[in-house]
TORLUMTOR-261873 format. One line per field, with one value per residue: residue number from 1; residue in three letters; y, x, z of N, C-alpha, C in turn. Coordinates in pm, whole numbers, plus 50000, padded with zeros to 5 digits. Atoms other than C-alpha are relative to their C-alpha. Layout:
// TORLUMTOR-261873
i = NUM	...
aa = ALA	...
n.c2 = Y	...
n.c1 = X	...
n.c3 = Z	...
ca.c2 = Y	...
ca.c1 = X	...
ca.c3 = Z	...
c.c2 = Y	...
c.c1 = X	...
c.c3 = Z	...
// end
This chain:
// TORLUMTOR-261873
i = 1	2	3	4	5	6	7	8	9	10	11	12	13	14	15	16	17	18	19	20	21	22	23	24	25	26	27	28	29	30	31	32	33	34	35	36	37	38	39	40	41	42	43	44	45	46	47	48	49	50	51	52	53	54	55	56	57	58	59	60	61	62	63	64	65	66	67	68	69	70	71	72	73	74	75	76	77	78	79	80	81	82	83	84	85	86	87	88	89	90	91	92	93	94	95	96	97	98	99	100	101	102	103	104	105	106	107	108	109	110	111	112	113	114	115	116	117	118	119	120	121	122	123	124	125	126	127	128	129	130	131	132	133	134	135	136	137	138	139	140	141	142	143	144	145	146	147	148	149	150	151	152	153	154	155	156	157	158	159	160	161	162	163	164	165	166	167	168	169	170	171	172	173	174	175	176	177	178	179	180	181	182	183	184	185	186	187	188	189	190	191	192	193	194	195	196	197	198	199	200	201	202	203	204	205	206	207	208	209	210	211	212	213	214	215	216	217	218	219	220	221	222	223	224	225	226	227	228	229	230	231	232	233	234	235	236	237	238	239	240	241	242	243	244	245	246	247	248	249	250	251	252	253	254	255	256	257	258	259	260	261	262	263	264	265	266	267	268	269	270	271	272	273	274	275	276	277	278	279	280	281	282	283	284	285	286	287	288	289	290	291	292	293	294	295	296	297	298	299	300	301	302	303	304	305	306	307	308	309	310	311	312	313	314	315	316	317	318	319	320	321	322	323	324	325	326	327	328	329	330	331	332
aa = UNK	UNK	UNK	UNK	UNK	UNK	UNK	UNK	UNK	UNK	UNK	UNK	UNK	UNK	UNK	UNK	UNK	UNK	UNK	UNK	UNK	UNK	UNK	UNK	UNK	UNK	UNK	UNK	UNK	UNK	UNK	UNK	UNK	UNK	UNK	UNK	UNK	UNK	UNK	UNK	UNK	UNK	UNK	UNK	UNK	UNK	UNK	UNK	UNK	UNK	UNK	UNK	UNK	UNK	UNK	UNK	UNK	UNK	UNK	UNK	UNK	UNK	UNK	UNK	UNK	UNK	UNK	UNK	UNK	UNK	UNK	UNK	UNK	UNK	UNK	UNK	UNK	UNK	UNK	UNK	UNK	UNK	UNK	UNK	UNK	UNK	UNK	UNK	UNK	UNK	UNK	UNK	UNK	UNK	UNK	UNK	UNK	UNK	UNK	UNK	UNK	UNK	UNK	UNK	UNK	UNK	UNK	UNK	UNK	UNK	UNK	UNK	UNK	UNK	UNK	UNK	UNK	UNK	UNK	UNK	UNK	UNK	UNK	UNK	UNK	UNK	UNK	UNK	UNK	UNK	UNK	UNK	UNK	UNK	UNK	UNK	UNK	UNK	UNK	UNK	UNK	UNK	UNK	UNK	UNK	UNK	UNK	UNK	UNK	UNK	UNK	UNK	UNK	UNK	UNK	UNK	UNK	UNK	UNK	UNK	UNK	UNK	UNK	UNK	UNK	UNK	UNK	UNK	UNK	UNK	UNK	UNK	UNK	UNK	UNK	UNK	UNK	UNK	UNK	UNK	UNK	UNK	UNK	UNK	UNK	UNK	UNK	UNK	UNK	UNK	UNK	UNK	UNK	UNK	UNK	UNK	UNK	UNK	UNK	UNK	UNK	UNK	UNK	UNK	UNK	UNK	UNK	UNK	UNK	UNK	UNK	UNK	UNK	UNK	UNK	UNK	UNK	UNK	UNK	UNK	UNK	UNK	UNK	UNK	UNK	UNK	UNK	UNK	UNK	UNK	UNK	UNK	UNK	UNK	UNK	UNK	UNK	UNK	UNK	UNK	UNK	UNK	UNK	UNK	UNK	UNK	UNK	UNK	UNK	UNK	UNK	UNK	UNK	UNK	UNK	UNK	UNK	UNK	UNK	UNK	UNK	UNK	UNK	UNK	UNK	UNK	UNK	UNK	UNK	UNK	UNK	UNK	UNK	UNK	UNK	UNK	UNK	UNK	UNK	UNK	UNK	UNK	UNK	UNK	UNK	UNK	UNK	UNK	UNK	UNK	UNK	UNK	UNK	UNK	UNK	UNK	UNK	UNK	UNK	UNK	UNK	UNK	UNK	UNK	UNK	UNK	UNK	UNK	UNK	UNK	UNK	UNK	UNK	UNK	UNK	UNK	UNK	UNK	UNK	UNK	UNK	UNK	UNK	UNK	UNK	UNK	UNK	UNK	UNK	UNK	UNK	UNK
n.c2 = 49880	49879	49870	49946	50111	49957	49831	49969	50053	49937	49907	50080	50058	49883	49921	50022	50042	49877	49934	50022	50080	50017	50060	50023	49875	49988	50023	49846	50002	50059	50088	50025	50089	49999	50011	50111	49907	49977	50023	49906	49855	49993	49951	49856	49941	49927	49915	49851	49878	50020	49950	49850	49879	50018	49911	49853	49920	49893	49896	49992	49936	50072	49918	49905	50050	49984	49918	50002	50091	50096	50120	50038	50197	50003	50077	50115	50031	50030	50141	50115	50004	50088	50182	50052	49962	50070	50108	50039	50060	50125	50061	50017	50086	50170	50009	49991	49901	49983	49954	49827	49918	49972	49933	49869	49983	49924	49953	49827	50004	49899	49863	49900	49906	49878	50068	49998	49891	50050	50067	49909	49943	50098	50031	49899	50000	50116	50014	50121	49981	49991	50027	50077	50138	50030	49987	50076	50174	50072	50051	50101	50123	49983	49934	50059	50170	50026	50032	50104	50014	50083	50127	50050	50057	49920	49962	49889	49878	49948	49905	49929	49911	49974	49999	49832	49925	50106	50111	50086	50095	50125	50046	49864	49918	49881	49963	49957	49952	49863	49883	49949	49859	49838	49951	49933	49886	49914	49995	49936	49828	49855	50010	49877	49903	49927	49947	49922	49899	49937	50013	50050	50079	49934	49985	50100	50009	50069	50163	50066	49999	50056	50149	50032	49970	49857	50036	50086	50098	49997	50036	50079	50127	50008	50061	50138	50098	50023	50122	50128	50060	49986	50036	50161	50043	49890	49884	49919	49927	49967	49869	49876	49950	50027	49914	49907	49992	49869	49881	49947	49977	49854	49960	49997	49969	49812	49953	50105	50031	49842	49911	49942	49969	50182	50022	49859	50014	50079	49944	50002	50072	50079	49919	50013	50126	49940	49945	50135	50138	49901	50000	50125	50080	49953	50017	50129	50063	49928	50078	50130	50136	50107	49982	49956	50141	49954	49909	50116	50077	49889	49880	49887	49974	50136	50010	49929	50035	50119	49955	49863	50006	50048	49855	50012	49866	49961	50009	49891	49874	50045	49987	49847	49906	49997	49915	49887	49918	50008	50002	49868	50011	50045	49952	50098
n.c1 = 50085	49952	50067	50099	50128	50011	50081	50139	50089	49994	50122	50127	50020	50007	50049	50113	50108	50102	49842	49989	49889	49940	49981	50135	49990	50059	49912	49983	50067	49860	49980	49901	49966	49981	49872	49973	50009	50067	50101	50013	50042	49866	49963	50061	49907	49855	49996	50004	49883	49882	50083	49960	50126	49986	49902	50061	50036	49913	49964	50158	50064	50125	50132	49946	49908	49778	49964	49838	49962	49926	50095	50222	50005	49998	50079	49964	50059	50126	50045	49962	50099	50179	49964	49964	50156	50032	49984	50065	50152	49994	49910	50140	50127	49979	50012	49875	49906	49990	50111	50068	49929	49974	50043	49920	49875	50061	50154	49946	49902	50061	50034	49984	49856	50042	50142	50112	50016	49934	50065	50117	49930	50021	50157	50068	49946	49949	50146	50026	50012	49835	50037	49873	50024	49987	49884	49878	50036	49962	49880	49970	50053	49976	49900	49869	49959	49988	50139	50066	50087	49965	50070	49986	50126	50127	50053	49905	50017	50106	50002	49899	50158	50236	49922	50013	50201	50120	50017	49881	49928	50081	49943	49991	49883	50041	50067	49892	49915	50081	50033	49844	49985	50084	49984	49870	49954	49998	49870	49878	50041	50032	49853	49934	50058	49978	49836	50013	50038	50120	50094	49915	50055	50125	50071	50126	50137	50004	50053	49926	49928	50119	50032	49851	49909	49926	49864	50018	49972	50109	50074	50013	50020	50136	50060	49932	50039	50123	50030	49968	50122	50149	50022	50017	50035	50009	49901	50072	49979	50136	50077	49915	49894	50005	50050	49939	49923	50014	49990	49857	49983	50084	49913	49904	50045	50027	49908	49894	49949	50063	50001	49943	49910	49896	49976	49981	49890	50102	50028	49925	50032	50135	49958	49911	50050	50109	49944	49907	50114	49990	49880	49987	50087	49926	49944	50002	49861	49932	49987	49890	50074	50081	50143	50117	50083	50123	50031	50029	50116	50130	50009	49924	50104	49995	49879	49969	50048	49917	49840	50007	50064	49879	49881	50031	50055	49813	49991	50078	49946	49879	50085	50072	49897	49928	50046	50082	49920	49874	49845	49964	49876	49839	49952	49945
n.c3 = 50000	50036	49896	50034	50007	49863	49984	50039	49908	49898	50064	49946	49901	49893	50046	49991	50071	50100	50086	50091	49997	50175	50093	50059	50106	50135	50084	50090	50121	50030	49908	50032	49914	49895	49938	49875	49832	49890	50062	50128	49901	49973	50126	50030	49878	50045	50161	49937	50004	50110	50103	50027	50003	49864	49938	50059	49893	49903	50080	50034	49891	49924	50009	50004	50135	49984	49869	49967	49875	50005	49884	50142	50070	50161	50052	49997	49873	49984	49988	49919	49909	50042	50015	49830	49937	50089	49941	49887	50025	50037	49881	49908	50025	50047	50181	50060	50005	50131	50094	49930	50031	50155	50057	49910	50061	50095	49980	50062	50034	50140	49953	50097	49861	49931	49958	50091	50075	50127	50018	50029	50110	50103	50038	50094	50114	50046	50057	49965	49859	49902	49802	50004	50020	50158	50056	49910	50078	50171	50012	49986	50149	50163	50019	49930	50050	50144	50063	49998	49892	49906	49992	49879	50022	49983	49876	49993	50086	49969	49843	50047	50080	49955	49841	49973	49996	50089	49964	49936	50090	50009	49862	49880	49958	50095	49920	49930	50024	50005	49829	49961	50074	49883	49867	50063	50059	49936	49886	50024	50033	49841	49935	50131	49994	49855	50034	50110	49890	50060	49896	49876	49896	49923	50109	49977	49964	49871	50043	50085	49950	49905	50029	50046	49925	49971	50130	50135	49965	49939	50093	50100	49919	49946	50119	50013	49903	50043	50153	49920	49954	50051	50141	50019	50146	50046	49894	49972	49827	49933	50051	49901	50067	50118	49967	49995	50086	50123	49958	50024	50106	50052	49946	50045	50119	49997	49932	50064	50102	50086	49901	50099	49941	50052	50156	50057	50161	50075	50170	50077	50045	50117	50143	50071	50028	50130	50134	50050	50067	50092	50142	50055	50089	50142	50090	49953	50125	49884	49915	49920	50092	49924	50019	50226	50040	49941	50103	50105	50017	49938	50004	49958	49861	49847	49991	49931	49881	49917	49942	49975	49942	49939	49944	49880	50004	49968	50197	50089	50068	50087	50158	50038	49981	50084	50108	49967	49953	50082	49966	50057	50098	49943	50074	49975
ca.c2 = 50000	50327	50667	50788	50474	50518	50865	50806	50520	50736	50978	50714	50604	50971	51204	51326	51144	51500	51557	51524	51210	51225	50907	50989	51330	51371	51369	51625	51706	51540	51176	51152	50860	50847	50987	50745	51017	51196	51253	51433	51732	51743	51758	52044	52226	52239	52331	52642	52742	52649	52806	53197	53362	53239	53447	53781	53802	53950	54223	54285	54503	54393	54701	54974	55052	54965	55028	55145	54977	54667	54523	54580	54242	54208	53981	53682	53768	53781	53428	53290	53398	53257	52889	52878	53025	52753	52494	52528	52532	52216	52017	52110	51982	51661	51771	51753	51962	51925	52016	52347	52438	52421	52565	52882	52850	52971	53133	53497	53371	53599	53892	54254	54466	54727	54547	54557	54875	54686	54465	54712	54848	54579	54463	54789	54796	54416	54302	53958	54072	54069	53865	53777	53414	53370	53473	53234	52925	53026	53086	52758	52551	52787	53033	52862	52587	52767	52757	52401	52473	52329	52040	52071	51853	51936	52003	52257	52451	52430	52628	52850	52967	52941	53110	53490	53535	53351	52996	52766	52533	52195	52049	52190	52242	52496	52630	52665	52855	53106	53230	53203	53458	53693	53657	53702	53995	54183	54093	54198	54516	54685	54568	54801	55047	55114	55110	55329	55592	55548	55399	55304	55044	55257	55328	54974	54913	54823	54511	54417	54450	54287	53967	53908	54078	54360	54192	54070	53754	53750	53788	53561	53290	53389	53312	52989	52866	52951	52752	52460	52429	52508	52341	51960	51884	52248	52539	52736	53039	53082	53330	53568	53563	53530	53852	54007	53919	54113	54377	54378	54347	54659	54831	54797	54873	55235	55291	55113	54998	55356	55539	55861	55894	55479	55482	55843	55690	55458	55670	55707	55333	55223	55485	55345	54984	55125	55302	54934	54729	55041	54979	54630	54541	54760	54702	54297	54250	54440	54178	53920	53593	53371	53567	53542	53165	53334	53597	53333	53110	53423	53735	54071	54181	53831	53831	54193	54125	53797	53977	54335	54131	53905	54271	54288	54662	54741	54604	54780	55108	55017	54961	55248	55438	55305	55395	55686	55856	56070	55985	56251	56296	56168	56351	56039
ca.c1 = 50000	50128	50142	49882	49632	49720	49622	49271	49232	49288	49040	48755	48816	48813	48670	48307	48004	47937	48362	48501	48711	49016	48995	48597	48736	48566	48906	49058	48997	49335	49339	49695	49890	49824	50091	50244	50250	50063	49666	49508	49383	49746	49910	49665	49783	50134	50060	49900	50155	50447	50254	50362	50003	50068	50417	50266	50015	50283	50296	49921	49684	49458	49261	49540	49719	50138	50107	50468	50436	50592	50279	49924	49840	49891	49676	49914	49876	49540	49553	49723	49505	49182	49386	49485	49097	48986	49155	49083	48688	48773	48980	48674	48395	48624	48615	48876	49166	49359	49080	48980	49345	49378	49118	49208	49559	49405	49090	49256	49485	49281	49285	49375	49692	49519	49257	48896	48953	49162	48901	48578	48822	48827	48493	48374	48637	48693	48378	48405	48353	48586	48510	48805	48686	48632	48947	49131	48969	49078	49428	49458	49266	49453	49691	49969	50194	50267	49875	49836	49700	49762	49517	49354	49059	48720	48646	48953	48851	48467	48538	48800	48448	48179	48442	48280	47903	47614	47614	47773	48009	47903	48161	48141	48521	48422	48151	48465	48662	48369	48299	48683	48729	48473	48566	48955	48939	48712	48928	49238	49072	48962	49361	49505	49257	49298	49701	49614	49453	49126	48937	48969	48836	48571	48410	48263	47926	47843	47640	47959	48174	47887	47841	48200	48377	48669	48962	49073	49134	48825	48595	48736	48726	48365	48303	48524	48323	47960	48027	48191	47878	47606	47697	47660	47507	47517	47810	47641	47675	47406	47119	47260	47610	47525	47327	47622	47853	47630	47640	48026	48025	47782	47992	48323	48185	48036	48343	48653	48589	48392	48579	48720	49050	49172	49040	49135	49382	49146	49055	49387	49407	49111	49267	49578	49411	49157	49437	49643	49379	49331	49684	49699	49375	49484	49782	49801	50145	50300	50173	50443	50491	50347	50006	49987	49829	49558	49529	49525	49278	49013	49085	49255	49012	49071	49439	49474	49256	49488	49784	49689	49490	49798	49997	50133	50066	50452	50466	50145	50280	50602	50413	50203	50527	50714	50430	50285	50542	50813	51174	51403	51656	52017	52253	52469
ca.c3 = 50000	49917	50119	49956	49961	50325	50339	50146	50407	50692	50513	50522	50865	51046	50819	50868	50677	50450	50358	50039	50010	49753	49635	49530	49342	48988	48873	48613	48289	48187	48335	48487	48706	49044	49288	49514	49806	49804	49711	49412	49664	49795	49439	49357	49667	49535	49197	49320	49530	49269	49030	48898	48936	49306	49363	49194	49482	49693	49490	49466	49667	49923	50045	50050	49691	49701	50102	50201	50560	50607	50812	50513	50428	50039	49846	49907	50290	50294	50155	50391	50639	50461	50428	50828	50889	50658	50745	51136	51039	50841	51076	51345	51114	51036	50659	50406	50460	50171	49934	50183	50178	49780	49712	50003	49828	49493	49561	49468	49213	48915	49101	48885	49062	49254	49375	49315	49194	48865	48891	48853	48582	48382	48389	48222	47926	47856	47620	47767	48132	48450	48805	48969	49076	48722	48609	48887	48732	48385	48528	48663	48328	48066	48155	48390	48252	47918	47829	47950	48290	48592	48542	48890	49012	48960	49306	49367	49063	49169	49519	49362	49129	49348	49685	49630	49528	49367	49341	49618	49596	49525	49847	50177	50207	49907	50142	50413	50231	50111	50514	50567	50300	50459	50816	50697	50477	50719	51019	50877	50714	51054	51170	50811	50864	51218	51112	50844	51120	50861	51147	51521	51747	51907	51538	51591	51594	51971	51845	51665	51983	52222	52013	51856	52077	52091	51886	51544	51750	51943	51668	51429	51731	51771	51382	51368	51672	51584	51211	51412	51643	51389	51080	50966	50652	50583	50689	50836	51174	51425	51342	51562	51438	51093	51181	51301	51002	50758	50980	50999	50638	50569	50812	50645	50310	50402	50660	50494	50166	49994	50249	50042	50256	50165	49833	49743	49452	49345	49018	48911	48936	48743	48469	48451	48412	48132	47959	47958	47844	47581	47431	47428	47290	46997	46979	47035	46818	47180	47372	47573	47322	47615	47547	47141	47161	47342	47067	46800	46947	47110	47053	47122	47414	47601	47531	47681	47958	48083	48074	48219	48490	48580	48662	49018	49094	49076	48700	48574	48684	48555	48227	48179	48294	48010	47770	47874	48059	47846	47907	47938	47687	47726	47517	47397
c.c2 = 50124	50134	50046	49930	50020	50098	49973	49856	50076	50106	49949	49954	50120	50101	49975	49934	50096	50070	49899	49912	49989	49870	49996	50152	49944	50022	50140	49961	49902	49892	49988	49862	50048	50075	49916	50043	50055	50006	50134	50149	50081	50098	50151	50109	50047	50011	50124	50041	50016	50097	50210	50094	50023	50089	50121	50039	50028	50121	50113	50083	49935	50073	50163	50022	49988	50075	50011	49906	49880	49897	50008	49899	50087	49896	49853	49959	49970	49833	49896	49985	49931	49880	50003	49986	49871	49878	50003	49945	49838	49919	49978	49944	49847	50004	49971	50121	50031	50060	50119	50048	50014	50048	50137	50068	50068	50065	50150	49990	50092	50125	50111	50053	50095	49948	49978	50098	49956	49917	50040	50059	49902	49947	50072	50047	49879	49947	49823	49998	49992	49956	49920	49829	49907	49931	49900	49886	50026	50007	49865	49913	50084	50031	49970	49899	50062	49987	49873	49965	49993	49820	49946	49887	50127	50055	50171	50145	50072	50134	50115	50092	50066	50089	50178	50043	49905	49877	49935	49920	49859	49913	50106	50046	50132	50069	50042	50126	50120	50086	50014	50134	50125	50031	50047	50122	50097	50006	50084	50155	50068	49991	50110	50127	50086	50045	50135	50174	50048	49988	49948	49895	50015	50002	49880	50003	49944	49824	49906	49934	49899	49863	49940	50010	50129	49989	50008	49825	49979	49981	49930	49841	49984	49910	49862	49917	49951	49890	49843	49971	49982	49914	49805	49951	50123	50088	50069	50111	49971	50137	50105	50047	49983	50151	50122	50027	50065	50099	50061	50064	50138	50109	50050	50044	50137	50063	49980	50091	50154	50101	50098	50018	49849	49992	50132	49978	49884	50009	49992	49826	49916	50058	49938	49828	49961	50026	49877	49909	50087	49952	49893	49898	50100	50036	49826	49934	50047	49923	49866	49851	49895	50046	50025	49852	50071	50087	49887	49887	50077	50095	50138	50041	49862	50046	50160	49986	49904	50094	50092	49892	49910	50080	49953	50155	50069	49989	50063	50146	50038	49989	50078	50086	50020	50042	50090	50125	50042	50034	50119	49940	49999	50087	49860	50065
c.c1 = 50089	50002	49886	49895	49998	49907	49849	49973	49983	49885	49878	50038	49979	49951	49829	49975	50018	50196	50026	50109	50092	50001	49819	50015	49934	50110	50027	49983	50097	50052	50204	50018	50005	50148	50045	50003	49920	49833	49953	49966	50153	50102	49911	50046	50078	50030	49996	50133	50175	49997	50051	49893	50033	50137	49968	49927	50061	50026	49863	49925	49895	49883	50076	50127	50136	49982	50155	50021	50013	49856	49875	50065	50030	49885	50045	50027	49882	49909	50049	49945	49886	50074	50056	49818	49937	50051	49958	49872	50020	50001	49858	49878	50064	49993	50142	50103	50080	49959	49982	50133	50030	49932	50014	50122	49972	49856	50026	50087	49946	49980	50061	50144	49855	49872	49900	49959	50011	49921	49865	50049	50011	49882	49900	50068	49994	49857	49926	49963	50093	49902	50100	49976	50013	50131	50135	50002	50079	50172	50067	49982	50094	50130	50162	50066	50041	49887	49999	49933	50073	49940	49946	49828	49894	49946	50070	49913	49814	49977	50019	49890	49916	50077	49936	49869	49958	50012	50086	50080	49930	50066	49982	50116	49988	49898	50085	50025	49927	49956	50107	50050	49966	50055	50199	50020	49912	50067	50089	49989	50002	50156	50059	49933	50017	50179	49994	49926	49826	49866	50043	49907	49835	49872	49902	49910	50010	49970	50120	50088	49932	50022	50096	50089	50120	50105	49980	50005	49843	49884	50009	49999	49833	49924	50024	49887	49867	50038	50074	49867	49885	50037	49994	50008	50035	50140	49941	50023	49887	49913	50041	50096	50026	49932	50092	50146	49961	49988	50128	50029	49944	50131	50157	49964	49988	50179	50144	50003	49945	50093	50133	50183	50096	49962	50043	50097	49961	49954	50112	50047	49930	50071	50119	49964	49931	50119	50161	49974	49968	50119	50027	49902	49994	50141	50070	50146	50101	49950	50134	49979	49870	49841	49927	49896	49918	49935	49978	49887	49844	50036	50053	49959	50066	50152	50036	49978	50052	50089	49983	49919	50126	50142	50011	50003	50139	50016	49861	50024	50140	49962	49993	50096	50094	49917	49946	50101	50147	50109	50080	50100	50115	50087	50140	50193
c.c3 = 50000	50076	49995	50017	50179	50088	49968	50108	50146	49982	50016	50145	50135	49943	49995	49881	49836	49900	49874	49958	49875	49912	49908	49912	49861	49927	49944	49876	49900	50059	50032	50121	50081	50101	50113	50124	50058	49894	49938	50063	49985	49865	49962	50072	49943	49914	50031	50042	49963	49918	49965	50045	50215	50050	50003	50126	50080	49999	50017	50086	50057	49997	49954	49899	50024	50121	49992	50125	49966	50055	49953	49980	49790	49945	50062	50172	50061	49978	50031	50123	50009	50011	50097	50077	49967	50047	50151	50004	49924	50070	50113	49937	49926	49847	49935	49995	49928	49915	50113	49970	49860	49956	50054	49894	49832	49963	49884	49883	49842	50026	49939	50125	49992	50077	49983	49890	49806	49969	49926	49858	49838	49923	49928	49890	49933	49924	50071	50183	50077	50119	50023	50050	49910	49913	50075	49976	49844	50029	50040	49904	49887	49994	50061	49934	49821	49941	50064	50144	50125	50038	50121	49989	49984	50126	50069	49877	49986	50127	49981	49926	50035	50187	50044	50039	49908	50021	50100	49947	50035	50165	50100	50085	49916	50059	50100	50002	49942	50126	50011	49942	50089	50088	49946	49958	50121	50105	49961	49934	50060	50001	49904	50038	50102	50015	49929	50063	49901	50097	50145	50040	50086	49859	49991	50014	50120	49996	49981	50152	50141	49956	49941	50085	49954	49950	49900	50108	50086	49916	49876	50082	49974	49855	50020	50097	49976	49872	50093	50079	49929	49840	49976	49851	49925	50082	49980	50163	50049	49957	50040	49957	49872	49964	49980	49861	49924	50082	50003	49854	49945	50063	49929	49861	50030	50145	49939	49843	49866	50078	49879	50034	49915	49910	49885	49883	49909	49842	49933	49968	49898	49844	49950	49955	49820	49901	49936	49925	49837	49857	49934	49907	49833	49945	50033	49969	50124	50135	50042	49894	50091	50021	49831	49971	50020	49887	49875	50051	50053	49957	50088	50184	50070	50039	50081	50137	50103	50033	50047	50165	50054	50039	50155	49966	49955	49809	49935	50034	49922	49831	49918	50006	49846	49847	49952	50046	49890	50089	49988	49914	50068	49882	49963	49981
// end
């Protein structure tokens, strides 16, 4: 028996009823040989974070554009937060952990430099649309690997889809890793924000501070704990603190995420996004070789849209700098 046959027996013999066992994956689109170590979840795992789209989010903005401090999360902090959050809730409902952290591990991996801002930016130039969920599935099925993917399972690349808005995910480690998100990014938001002197502690809603509590640590216990007691067949919080999460969430939205002070460079963002996607979808022959397949089998618009959306914030003003901005003269 093999490590891995090991592993998927250890999987049926301690994993809840309702978790997603790897040896019952739906496979990938690309049958390949087994690994002797470890299991197909696993392997997915360390594609992701092998993977190039996966180094870039370091680069990337979370909530605050190219912070200078050493201590804003980035994109690729933020998702290491959601895949510790994520896995604990797992682990406590006996689910698959593997599969919650791989899909955690690339949840964000389609995300625009600048944040949602590059994101909102996109979605209103690009004719084919822009949602970064979207865009994190097609970099794993198209764009990694030289065009040939990463080849993850179906289950990984269902979560990774369904981890934002609208439909769930079909597993309920993919259910996980959609509250982990939430409670994650607003946690660590108030923590930037309150760095950031955009908001303090007190600004809390009382409710918030009453039924969560008065930390980041406090109220992401309070989440973790309610979905550990209340969930089964379903992940799910208690009415109460399911109550108070859209209230955090509203909260951070009109205080935070609209707030004119932290998004005050927001416009010039979106502009320099618009006026990237601008040059490249007319002029496509100035795209990177590793994005002309794309242009040869779809079209200008897509092919701009991959590569302007796989910027870290650092290389799209670097970009725009070099084609927008004039050089001075050197006298040789």
């Amino acid at each position: 028996m093999t490590i891995r046959e090991q592993t998927q027996q250890l999987e049926k013999a301690s994993l809840s009823p309702y978790a997603s066992l790897a040896e019952n994956s739906r496979s990938r689109a690309v049958p390949e040989e087994q690994c002797p170590i470890r299991t197909v979840y696993q392997r997915d795992r360390d594609r992701i974070i092998h993977c190039k789209a996966y180094r870039r989010l370091m680069h990337k903005t979370q909530v605050f554009l190219s912070p200078e401090g050493d201590h804003y999360r980035t994109r690729l902090t933020h998702t290491l937060e959601v895949s510790q959050i994520a896995r604990t809730i797992a682990r406590g409902l006996r689910l698959n952990e593997d599969l919650t952290e791989a899909i955690a591990q690339g949840h964000d991996l389609g995300h625009t430099p600048f944040g949602h801002a590059g994101e909102f930016a996109l979605a209103e130039v690009c004719p084919h649309g822009y949602k970064h969920s979207i865009q994190s599935v097609r970099v794993v099925e198209k764009l990694e690997n030289g065009g040939k993917g990463l080849n993850l399972t179906w289950e990984v690349k269902n979560g990774i889809a369904c981890h934002s808005s609208g439909k769930e995910a079909d597993t309920l480690e993919g259910r996980v890793v959609r509250y982990a998100d939430k409670i994650a990014y607003m946690n660590h938001d108030i923590d930037d924000a309150i760095r950031a002197g955009v908001l303090s502690e007190e600004d809390l809603p009382w409710e918030i501070k009453l039924h969560l509590g008065r930390s980041k640590s406090e109220r992401i216990t309070t989440f973790v704990t309610s979905l550990l007691e209340n969930s089964g067949e379903q992940v799910q919080l208690s009415p109460k603190i399911e109550e108070m999460f859209h209230l955090l969430h509203e909260f951070m939205f009109e205080a935070v995420y609209k707030n004119p002070i932290a998004k005050g460079e927001e416009g010039k963002a979106r502009d320099i996004v618009k006026k990237l996607y601008d040059y490249f979808e007319s002029n496509p022959d100035r795209l990177p070789p590793e994005y002309q397949y794309i242009l040869e089998e779809e079209d200008a618009a897509r092919a701009a849209c991959d590569y302007i959306s796989g910027m870290s914030d650092r290389y799209a003003v670097q970009v725009f700098t070099d084609l927008y901005i004039p050089k001075p003269w050197a006298q040789l």
